[in-house]
C-alpha positions in Angstrom: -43.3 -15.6 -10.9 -40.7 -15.4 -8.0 -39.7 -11.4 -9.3 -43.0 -10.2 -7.7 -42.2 -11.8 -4.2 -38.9 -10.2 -4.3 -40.5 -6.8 -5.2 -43.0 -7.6 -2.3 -40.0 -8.4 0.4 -38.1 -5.0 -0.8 -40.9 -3.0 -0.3 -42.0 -4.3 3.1 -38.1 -4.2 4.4 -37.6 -0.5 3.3 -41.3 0.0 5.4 -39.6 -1.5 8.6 -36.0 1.1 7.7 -38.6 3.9 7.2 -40.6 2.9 10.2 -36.9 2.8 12.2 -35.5 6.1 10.8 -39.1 7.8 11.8 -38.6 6.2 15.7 -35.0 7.5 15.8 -36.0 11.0 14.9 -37.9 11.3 18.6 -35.3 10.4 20.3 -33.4 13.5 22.0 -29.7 14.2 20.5 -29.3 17.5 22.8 -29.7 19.4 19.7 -33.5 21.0 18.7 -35.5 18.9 16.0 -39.0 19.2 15.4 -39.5 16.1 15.0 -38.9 15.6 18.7 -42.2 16.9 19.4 -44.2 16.8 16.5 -46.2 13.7 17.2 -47.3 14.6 20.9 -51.0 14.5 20.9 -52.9 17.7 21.6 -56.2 17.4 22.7 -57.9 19.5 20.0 -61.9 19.9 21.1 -61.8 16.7 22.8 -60.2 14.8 19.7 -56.2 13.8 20.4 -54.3 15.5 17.6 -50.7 15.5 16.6 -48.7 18.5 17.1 -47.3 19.2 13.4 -51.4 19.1 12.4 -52.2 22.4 15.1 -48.9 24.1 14.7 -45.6 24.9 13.1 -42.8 23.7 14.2 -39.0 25.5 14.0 -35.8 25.1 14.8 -34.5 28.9 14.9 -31.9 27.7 17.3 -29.6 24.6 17.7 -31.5 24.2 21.4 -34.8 26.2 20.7 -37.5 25.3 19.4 -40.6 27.4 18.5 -44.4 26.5 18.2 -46.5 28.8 16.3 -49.8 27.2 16.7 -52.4 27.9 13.7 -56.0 28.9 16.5 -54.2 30.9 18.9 -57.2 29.9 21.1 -55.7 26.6 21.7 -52.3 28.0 22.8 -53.0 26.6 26.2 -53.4 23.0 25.6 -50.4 22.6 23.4 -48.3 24.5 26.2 -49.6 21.9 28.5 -49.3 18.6 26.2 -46.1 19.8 25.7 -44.9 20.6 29.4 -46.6 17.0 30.4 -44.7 15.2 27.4 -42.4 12.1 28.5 -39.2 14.6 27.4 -39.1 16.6 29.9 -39.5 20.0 28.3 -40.2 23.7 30.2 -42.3 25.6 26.8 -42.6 29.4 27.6 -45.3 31.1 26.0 -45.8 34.9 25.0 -49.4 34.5 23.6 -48.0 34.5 19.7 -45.3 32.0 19.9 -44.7 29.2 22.2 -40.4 28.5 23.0 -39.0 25.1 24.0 -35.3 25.1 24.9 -34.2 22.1 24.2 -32.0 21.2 27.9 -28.6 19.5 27.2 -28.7 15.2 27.8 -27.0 14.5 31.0 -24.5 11.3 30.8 -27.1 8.7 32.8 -29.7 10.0 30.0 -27.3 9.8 27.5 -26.5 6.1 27.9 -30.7 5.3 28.3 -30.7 6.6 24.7 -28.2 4.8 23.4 -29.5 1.5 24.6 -33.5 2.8 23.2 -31.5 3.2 19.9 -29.7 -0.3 20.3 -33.0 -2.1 21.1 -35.1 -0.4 18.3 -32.6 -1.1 16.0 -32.5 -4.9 16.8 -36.7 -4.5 16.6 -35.9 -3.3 13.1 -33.5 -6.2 12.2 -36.3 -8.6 13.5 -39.1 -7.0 11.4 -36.3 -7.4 8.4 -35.9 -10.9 9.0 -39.1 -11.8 9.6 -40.1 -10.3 6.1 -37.2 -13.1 4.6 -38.8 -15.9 6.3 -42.1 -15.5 5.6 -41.4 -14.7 1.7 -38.7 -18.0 1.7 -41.9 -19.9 3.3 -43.5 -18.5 -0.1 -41.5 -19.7 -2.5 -40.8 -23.2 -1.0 -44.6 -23.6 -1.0 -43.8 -22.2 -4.7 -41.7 -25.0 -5.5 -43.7 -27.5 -3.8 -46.2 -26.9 -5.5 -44.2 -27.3 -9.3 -44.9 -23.5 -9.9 -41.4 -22.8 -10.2 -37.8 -24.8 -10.7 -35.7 -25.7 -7.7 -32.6 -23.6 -9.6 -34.8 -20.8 -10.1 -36.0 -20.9 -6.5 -32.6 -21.4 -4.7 -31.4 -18.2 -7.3 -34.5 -16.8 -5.5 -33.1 -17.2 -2.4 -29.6 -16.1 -3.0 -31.2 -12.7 -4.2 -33.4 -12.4 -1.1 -30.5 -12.8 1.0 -28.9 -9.8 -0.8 -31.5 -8.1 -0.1 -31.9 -8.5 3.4 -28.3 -7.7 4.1 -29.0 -4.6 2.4 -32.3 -3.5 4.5 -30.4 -5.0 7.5 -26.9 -2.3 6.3 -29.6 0.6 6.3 -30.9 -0.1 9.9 -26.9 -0.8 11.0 -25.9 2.6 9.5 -28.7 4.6 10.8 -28.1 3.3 14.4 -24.8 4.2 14.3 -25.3 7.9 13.0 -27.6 8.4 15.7 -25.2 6.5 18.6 -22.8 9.3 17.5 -25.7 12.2 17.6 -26.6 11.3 21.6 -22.8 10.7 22.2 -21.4 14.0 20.4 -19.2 15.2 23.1 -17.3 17.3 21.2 -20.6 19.1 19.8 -22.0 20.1 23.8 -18.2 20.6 25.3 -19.1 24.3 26.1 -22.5 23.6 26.9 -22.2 20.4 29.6 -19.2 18.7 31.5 -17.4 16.1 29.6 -17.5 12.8 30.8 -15.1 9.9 31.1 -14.9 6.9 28.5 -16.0 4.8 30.7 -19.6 6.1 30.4 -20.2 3.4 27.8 -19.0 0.4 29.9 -22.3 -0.3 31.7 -23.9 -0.6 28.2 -24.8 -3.8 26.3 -22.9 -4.9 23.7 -23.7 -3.5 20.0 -24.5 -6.4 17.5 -22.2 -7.0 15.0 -22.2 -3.9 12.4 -22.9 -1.0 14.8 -21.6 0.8 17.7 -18.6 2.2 15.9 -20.0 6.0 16.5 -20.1 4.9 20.0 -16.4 3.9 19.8 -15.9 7.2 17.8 -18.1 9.2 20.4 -15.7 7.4 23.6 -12.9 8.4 21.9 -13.5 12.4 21.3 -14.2 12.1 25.0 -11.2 11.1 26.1 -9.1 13.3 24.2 -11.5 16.7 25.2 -10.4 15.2 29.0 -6.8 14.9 27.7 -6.6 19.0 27.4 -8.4 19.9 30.4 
């Protein structure tokens, strides 16, 4: 009787990693991902529409992006959704294609990123946690109620802890690959100034289990300023 509950807290904790992972992909890097733009809303005869259902999106270059929009007819709105979205994009369009270069993150937006990342990853840890209380609320009830052995239940619990840490690893690791993505110096040295190490220092403090890409990311920086 308790398997199902686990089954139940599995799947809900790898809803609130997919939910995280699908946040973190519309958050700039300085690099061109389609996914940065895919979900702005398009007003498609009067009915708000995602992006990715009125167009395709590519990413021909590592800062270019390129709409081709299915009705050419509404080539127009998509150029203005997208030149009104919250990311600060210039689109261009030639009447067949619309380009959007992709401009490089300067360090004050950099850091903004880094701490969206840091507090959507602790929204995701929450979410996870949550999940664990409300299915050990379940099986105490469970146990209460003579529906299942207090040695069962507290193996139960054991294994929903593993679990949890788990989910809670996935959101940890993800944060941290994307921390390094917005903090790849090394990646944009040719393409915007290098900064100082001490960009970081006005940032919170990463829970324990991320912010080693940061670190990583610091460190690059001050050896590229090492060799200037």
């Amino acid at each position: 009787m308790i398997d199902p509950i686990l089954r139940d807290a599995e799947t809900k904790m790898s809803k609130s990693v997919d939910h995280f992972a699908a946040e973190l992909a519309t958050i700039r890097t300085g690099r061109a991902n389609p996914a940065l733009i895919d979900k702005i809303m398009v007003p498609y005869y009067g009915t708000p529409t995602p992006l990715n259902q009125l167009a395709q999106i590519s990413a021909p270059e590592p800062r270019l992006l390129v709409v081709q929009v299915y009705d050419k007819s509404q080539m127009g709105a998509v150029e203005k959704a997208l030149r009104s979205s919250e990311q600060g994009l210039n689109p261009a369009s030639d009447g067949q294609v619309i380009r959007v270069p992709i401009p490089p993150l300067t360090e004050e937006r950099r850091r903004e990123y880094v701490k969206l990342v840091r507090q959507k990853a602790e929204e995701a840890r929450v979410a996870i946690r949550n999940v664990r209380r409300d299915e050990m609320h379940r099986m105490e009830h469970m146990q209460k109620q003579g529906e299942v052995a207090e040695d069962e239940s507290k193996r139960a619990s054991g294994r929903l802890q593993k679990i949890t840490e788990a989910s809670v690893d996935k959101v940890d690791a993800l944060a941290n690959r994307k921390e390094h993505e917005v903090m790849d110096f090394a990646a944009g040295a040719a393409l915007f100034p290098v900064y100082g190490s001490d960009c970081l220092s006005s940032l919170p403090p990463t829970p324990p289990g991320g912010g080693e890409a940061t670190r990583v990311a610091a460190e690059m920086n001050s050896a590229a300023l090492a060799t200037k």
